[in-house]
C-alpha positions as CSV (number, residue, x, y, z in Angstrom):
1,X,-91.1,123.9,11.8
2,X,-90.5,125.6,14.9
3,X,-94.4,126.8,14.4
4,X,-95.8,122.9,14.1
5,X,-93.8,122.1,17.2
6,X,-95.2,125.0,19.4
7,X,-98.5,124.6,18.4
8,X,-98.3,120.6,19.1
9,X,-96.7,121.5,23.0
10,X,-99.7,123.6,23.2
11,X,-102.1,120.7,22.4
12,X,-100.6,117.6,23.9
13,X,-97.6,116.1,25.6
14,X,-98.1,113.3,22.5
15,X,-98.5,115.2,20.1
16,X,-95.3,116.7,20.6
17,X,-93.4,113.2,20.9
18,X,-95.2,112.2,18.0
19,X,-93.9,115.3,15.7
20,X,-91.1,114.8,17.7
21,X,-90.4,111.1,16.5
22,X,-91.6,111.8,12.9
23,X,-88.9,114.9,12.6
24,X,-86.3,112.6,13.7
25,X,-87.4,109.6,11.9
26,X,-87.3,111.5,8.8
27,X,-83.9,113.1,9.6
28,X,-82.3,109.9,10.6
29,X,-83.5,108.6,7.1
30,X,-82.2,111.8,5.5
31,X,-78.6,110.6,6.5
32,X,-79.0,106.9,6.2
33,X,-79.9,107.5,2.6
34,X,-76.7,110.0,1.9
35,X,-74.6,107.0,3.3
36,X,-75.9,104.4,0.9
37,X,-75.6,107.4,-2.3
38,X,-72.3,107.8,-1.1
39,X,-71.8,104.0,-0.6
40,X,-73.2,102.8,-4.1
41,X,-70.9,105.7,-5.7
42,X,-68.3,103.5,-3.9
43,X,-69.1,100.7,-5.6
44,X,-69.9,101.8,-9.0
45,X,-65.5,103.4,-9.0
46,X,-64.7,100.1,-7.6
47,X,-66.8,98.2,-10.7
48,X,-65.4,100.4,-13.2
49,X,-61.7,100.3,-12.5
50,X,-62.4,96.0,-12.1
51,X,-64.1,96.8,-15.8
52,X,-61.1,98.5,-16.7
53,X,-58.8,95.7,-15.5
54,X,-60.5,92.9,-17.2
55,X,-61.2,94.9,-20.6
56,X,-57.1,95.0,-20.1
57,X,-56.5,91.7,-19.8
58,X,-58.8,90.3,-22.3
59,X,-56.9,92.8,-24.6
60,X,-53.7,91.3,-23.7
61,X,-55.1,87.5,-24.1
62,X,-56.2,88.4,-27.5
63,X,-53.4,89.9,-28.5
64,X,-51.7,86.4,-27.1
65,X,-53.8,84.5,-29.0
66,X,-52.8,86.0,-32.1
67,X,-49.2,85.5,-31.9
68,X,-49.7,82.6,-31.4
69,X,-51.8,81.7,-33.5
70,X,-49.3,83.6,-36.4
71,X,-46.3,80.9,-34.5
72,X,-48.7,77.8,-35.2
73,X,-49.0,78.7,-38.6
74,X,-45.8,79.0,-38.7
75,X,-44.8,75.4,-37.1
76,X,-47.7,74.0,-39.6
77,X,-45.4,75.4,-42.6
78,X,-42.7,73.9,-41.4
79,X,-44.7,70.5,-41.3
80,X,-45.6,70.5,-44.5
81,X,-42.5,71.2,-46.1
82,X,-41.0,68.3,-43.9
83,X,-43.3,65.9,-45.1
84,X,-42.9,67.5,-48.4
85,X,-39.0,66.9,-48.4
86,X,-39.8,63.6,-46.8
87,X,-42.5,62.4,-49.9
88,X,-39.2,64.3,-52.5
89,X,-36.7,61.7,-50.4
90,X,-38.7,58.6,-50.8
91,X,-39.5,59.5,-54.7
92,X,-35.9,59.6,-55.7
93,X,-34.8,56.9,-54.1
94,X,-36.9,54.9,-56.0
């Protein structure tokens, strides 16, 4: 590298800017990209543990849902057998 630069000083005061300005432009881009790597890695954790989180709850709600669910049927037992008694009532009495 040190060669390139030399040799460009010995040509011209531009050309030495110029290789000058591409060496830095591709340095400065060398760490801009490392900063978006390491800022998408960022963002990928966070997404995963807010993946985590709402696999979590959706486990929970289901799990909800079931009981109650199992307690409806339960109150729609009941029901029956109260209209049931209700119908057994009305028949004797007659």
């Amino acid at each position: 590298m040190e060669q390139i630069i030399m040799a460009g000083l010995k040509e011209s005061v531009y050309l030495a800017l110029s290789l000058f300005l591409i060496f830095w432009i591709l340095k400065e881009n060398q760490k801009r990209e490392k900063e978006m790597r390491e800022d998408i890695n960022k963002r990928e954790e966070e997404f995963k543990k807010l993946l985590a989180e709402t696999n979590q709850m959706l486990t929970k709600n289901q799990e909800i849902i079931k009981e109650l669910t199992e307690k409806l049927e339960i109150v729609n037992a009941i029901k029956d057998d109260v209209q049931e008694i209700k119908i057994n009532i009305n028949a004797s009495k007659k």
